[in-house]
N, C-alpha and C positions, 0 to 999 in steps of 0.2 A: 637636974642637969640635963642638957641637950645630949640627945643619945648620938652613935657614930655616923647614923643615918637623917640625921638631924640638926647638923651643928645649929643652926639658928632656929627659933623658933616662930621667926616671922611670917612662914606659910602656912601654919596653925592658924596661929593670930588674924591671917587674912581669911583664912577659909571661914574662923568663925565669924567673923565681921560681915562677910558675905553673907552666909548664912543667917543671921540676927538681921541682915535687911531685908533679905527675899520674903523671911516671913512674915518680918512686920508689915513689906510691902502692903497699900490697900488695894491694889490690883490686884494681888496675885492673891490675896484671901477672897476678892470679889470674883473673881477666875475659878478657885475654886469653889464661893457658893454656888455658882451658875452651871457648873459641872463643864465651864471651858479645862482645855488642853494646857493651856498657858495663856498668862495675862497678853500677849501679842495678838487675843482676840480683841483689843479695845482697841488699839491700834486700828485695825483695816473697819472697825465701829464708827470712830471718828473721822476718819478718811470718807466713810462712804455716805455719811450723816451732811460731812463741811461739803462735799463735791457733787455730789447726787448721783452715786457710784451704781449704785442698783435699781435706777429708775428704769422701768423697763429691761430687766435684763431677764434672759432666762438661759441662756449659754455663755459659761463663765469655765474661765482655765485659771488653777492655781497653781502655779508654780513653786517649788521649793516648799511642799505644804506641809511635809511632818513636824511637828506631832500630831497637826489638824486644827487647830484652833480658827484658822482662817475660814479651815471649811465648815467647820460648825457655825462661823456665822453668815457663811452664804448659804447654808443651809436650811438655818432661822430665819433666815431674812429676806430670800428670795421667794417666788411664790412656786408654791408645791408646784413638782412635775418639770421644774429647771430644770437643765443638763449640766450638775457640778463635776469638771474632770482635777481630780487632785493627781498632781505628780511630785515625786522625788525619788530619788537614789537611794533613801534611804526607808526602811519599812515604817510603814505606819497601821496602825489598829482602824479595822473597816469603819466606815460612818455610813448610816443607813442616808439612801439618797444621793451620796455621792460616790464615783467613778474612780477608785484610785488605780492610777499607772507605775509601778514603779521603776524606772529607767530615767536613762540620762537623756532630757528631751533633745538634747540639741546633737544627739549621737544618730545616725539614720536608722537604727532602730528601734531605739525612743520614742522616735519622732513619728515613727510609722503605727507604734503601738499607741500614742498619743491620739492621732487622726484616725484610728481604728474606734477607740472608744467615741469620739467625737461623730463619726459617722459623717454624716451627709448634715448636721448641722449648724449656721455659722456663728461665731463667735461675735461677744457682745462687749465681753469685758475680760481682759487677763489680770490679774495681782501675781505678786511675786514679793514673797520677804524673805528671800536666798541670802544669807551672810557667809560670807570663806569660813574655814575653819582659822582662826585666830592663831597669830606665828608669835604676835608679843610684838612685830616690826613692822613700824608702821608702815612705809615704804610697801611691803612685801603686801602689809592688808587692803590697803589702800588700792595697790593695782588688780587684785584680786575680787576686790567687791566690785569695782568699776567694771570689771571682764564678765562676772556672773550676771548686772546690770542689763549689758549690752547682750550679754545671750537672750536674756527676757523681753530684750525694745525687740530684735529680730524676730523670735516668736511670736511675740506681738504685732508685728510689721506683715507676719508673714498669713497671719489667722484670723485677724482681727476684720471685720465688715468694716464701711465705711462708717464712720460716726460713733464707732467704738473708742472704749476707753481704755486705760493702760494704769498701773499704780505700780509702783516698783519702789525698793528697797535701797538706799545707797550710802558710802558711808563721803562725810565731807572731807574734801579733801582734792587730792591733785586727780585731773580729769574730769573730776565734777563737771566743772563748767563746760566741756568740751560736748559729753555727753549730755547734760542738759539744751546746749544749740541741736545736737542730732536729731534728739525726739521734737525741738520745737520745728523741725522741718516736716513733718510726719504728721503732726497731730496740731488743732488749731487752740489749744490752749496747755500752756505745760504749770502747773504751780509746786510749788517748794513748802510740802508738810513738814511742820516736828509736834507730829501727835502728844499727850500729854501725856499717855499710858510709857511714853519714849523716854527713859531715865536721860536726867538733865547730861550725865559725862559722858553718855554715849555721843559717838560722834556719825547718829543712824541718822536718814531724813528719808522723806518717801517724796520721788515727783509723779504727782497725779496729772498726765496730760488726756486732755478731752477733744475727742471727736477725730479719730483719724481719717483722716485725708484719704482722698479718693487714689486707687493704684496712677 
């Protein structure tokens, strides 16, 4: 019987369900063969594989990068001696090679400690796989993910050299389209990922826009 603290037992039932697919997942056992952070390294794989995201890059800003997984693959992937700056609010465990900041980049002190690590070097490529913290309402995530979005197009807008690239995290939904015409202003090619590593019911996509536009 359902204890006092329990009446139902359908958040069991979900948690193990959840559970029985994360592990069965074959990303996230290939995530762990490979010693990635989380399968969201296949993710920014495919993206930078379809778009040609790391062609020539050697100064790359990650946004929203804990637990790391993004930067372990710009880490693998980029040629020894890049400038990987990993940022987020939230701690993350060192990774040899890359720069972690952890503050709010879009705070003026963030941002200062951001362009501290950055130095005098320019920027080539930003990603971002920033998600809200999830409320259950869609309305409420929805404006939330578009807002976190749009802090990452501005960094991007704001650091990015001319003919740089941009990858960013979004979920579908209302603003979508608003924010996909802003970056097509900025950048001379905007496309519409849903990576394969992207579980089908998530409602995530990444827009990869190429080659920003001159100030």
């Amino acid at each position: 019987m359902a204890g006092p603290l329990n009446p139902s037992r359908k958040k069991h039932r979900f948690d193990k369900a959840w559970m029985n697919e994360h592990v069965n997942d074959p990303y996230v056992q290939e995530a762990t063969r490979r010693g990635y952070r989380s399968r969201a390294a296949f993710k920014l794989i495919e993206l930078a594989e379809k778009d040609q995201l790391f062609r020539d890059v050697r100064v790359v800003v990650d946004l929203g990068a804990a637990p790391g997984s993004w930067s372990q693959v710009l880490r693998e992937r980029l040629p020894a001696g890049a400038t990987i700056v990993a940022v987020d609010i939230l701690p993350m465990t060192g990774l040899a090679g890359v720069s972690f900041v952890q503050a709010d980049f879009a705070s003026d002190e963030g941002l200062a400690a951001v362009q501290q690590a950055l130095g005098d070097a320019r920027v080539q490529l930003v990603v971002s796989d920033m998600a809200p913290n999830l409320s259950g309402i869609d309305p409420v995530d929805q404006a939330r993910s578009v807002h976190l979005a749009e802090l990452a197009y501005d960094f991007a807008c704001q650091h990015l050299q001319p003919g740089g690239d941009f990858a960013v995290k979004v979920f579908q939904g209302s603003g979508l389209a608003e924010f996909q015409k802003a970056v097509a202003t900025r950048f001379s090619k905007v496309y519409v990922r849903k990576p394969k590593a992207s579980r089908d019911r998530s409602r995530e996509i990444f827009l990869v826009a190429k080659g920003r536009r001159g100030a």
